[in-house]
N, C-alpha and C positions, 0 to 999 in steps of 0.2 A: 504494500500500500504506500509505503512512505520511502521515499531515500534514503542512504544514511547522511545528505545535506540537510534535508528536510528536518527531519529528527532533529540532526544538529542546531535548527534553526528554531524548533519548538523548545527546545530543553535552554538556549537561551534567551530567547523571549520569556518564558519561566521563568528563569533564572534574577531578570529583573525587576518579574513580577513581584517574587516572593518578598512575603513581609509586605504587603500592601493589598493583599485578597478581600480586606472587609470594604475598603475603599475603593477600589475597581469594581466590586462584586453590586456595591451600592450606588455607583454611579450609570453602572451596568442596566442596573434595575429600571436606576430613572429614569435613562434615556429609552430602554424600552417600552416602560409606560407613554413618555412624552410622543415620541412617535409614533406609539402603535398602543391607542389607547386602550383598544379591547381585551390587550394584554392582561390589564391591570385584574381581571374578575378572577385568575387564577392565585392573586395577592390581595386578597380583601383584609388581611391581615396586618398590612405595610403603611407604614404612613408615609406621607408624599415628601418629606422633609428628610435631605441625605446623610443627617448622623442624627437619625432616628435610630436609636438600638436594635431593632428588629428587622430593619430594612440591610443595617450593616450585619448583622447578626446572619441572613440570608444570603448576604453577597457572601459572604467568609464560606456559606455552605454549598452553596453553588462555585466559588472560585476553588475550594476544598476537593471539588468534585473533576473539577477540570484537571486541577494538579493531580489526581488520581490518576486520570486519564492517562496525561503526561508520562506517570512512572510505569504505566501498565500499558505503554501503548502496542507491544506485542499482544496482547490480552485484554483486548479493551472490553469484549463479551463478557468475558471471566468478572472484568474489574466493575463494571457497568451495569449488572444483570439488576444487583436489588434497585439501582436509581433506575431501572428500564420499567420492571414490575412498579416500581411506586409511580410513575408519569402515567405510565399506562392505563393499569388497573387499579388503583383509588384515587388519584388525581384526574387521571382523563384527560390532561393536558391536548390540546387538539395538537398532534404532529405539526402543522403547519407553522406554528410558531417558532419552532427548533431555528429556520432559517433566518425568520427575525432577529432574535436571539444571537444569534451568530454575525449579523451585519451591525447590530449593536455592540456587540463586542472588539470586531476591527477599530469600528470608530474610536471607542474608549483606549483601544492600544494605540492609537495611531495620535491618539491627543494627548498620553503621555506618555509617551517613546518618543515622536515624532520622528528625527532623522534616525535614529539607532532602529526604528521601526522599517527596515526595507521593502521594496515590492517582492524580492524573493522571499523573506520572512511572512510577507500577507498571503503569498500562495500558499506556503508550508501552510502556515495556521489555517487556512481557508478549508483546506484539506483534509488537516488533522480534525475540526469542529466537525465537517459534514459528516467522517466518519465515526464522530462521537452522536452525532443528530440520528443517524443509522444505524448503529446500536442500540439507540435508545428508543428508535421506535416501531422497530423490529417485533416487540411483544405486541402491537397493534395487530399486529396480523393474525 
């Protein structure tokens, strides 16, 4: 699936991540509420304000999930399965969001990476998410 450039390019994108998952993961959130507001009915829980605890509290757990990804990307079924069953089957998340999700997220790397954020880097990651979005909705079927 992935190159070993590719990989190398996700594992450091990562890399700069870390240590700032509650703050990515809740910036993440906003901008996909702000753009894609129908988003928000899967977060009735979340307040609209981004160092809301609970909103950061969800990015950490969603950014936590990614970084999983990340370490398990030979295995991403393996590492993916229970967050695939919980979107799935008691969440119900509509699959179609996965891709929102994911154009909301370059954005967020790309406004704070900026130039350390490359076009080769956005393919990798582009890549790596869709096959994480395809894991995870897999149990849909």
């Amino acid at each position: 699936m992935l190159s070993a450039q590719e990989r190398a390019q996700i594992a450091q994108v990562w890399d700069l991540i870390a240590g700032h998952e509650a703050q990515f993961g809740a910036e993440l959130l906003l901008r996909l509420f702000t753009v894609y507001p129908s988003t928000k009915v899967y977060f009735p829980h979340l307040s609209a304000c981004q160092d809301a605890t609970q909103l950061l509290s969800h990015g950490q757990r969603m950014l936590a999930a990614v970084g999983a990804a990340v370490q398990h990307m030979d295995h991403l079924r393996a590492a993916l399965s229970p967050l695939a069953d919980l979107h799935a089957l008691v969440l119900r998340v509509d699959p179609a969001n996965f891709p929102l999700l994911i154009q909301c997220f370059h954005v967020v790397l790309a406004s704070h990476l900026q130039d350390e954020f490359t076009v080769e880097m956005q393919a990798a990651w582009d890549k790596f998410l869709t096959g994480v979005a395809v894991v995870l909705t897999e149990k849909y079927r």
